[in-house]
C-alpha positions as CSV (number, residue, x, y, z in Angstrom):
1,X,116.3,121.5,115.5
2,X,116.8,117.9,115.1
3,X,113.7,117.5,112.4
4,X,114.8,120.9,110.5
5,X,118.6,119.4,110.2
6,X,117.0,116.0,109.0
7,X,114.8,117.6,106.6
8,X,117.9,119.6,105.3
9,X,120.3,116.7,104.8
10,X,117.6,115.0,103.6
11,X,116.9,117.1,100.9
12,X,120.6,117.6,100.1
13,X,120.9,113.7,100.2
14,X,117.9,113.1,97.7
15,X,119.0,115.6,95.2
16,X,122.2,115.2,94.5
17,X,124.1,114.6,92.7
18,X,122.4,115.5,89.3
19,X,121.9,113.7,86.0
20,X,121.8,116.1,83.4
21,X,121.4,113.6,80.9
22,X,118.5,111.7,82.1
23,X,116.9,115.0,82.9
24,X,117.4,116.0,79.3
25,X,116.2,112.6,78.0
26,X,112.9,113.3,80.3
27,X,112.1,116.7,79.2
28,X,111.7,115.7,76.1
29,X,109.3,112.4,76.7
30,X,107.5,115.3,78.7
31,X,107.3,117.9,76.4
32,X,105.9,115.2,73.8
33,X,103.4,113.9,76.2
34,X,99.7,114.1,75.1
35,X,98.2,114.2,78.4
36,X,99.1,115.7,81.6
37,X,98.5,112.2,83.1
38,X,101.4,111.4,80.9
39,X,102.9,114.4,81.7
40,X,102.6,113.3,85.7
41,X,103.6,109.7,85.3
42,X,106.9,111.1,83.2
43,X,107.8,113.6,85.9
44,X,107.1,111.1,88.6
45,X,109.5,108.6,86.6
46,X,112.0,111.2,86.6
47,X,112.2,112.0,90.2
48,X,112.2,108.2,90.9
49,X,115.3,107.6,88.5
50,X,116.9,110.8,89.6
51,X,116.5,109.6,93.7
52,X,117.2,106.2,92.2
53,X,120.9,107.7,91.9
54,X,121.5,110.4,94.1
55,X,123.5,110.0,97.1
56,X,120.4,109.1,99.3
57,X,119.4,106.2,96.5
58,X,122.8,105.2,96.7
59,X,123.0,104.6,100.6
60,X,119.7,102.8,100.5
61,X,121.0,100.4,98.1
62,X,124.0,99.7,100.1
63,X,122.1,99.2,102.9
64,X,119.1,97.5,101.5
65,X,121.2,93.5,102.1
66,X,120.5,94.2,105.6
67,X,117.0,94.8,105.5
68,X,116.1,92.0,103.0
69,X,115.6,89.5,105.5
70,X,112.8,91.5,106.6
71,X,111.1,91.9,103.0
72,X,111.9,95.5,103.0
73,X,113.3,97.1,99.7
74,X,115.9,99.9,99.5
75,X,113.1,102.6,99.8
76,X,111.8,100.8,102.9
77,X,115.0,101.1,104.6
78,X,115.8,104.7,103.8
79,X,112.5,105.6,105.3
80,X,113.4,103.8,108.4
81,X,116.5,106.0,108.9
82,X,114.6,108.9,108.0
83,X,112.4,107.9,110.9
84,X,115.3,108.2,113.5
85,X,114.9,112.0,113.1
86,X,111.3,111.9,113.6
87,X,109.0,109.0,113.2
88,X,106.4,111.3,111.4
89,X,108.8,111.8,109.1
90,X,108.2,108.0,107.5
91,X,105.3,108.4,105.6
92,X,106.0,111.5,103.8
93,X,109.2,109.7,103.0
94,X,108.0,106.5,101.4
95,X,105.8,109.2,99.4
96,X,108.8,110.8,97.7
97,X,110.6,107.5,97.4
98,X,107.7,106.2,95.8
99,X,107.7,109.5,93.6
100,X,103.9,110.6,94.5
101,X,104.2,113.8,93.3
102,X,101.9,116.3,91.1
103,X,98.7,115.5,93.0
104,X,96.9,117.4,95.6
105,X,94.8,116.6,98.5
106,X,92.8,113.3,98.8
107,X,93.7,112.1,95.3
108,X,97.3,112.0,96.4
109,X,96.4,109.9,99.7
110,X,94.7,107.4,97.7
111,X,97.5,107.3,94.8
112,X,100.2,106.7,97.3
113,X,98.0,104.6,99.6
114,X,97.6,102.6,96.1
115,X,101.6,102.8,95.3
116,X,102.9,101.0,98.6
117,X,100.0,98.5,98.4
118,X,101.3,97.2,94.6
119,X,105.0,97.6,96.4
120,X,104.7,96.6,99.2
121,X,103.5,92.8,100.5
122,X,101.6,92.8,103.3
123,X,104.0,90.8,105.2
124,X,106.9,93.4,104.1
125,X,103.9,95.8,105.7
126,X,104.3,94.2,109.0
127,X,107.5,93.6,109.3
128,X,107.6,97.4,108.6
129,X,104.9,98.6,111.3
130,X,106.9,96.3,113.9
131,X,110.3,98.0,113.3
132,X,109.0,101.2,113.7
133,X,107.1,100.5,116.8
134,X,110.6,98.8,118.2
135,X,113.4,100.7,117.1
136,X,115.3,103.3,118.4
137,X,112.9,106.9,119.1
138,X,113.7,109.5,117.8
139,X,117.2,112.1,118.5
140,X,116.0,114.4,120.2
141,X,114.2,112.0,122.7
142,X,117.7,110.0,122.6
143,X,119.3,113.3,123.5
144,X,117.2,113.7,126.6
145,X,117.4,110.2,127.3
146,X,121.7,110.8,127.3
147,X,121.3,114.1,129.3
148,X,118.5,112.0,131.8
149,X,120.7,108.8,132.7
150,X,124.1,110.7,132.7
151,X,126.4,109.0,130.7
152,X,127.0,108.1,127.1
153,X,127.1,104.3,127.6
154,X,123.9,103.6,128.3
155,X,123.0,105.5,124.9
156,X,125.2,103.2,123.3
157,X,122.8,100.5,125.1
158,X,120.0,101.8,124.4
159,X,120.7,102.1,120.9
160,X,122.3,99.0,120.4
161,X,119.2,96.9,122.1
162,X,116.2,98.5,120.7
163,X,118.0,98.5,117.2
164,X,118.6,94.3,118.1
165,X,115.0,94.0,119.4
166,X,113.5,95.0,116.9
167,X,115.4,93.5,113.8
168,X,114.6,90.2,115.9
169,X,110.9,91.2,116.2
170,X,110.9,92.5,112.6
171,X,112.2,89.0,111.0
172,X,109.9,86.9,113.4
173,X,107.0,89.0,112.3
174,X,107.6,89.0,108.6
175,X,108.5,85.0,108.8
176,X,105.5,84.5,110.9
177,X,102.8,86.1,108.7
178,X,105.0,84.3,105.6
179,X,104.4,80.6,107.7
180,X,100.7,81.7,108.0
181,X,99.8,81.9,104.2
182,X,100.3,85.7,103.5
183,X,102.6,87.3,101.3
């Protein structure tokens, strides 16, 4: 229920509201487009420009000063609290926030495997891996967790500490593997 509801708002939240008028001025780069490569990259553009400003794009960017410190961009950080639905649900994320779209099967693995790595630092990467790993599961485990120790506060607690933890864990990590040569 939880991961259908996510996806929903998600979906709602990524698409609007509508640009009508970038839309139009992408239709026609695309239907002028000699290849379909072009063709792709142009659509791909579009849906990046059109999340870019919907209300999902928006939130991201607004949030996105709290997640700097870590190296992590606005896309980063929307994945993340996509993540609190279900964790699976960050990958698949970063793919339509990094507008990898139009390609099938192991071509589109490798293209957005190729996307974060020219986006994405490595010590961004990290800092990334060790947030997820810390930070609060998912609802419904946070549901049974409420129901399990009987009283709202210690959700509160529990979301409040891992969401601490691992913003501390996060910056040491990312500032660590900075210190140590990578970027």
């Amino acid at each position: 229920t939880f991961i259908t509801a996510a996806a929903i708002l998600g979906w709602f939240l990524s698409n609007y509201p509508q640009n009508a008028r970038l839309e139009q001025t992408y239709n026609v780069k695309i239907a002028a487009a000699a290849t379909h490569l072009q063709k792709t990259n142009l659509q791909n553009e579009l849906r990046e420009k059109s999340l870019e400003q919907s209300y999902l794009g928006r939130a991201g960017k607004f949030i996105e000063p709290i997640f700097e410190p870590l190296g992590m961009n606005w896309k980063m950080a929307v994945a993340l609290q996509a993540g609190l639905a279900a964790k699976e649900v960050v990958v698949s994320t970063l793919g339509v926030l990094y507008s990898v779209g139009g390609q099938e099967g192991q071509e589109h693995n490798k293209s957005l495997i190729n996307k974060l790595h020219s986006n994405i630092s490595f010590a961004s990467a990290v800092a990334f891996i060790v947030i997820i790993m810390t930070y609060l599961p998912c609802l419904a485990a946070t549901t049974v967790f409420t129901r399990e120790a009987g009283h709202i506060k210690y959700t509160f607690y529990l979301i409040f500490m891992t969401t601490g933890v691992a913003y501390l864990l996060s910056f040491l990590a990312y500032h660590t593997v900075l210190v140590m040569g990578f970027s």
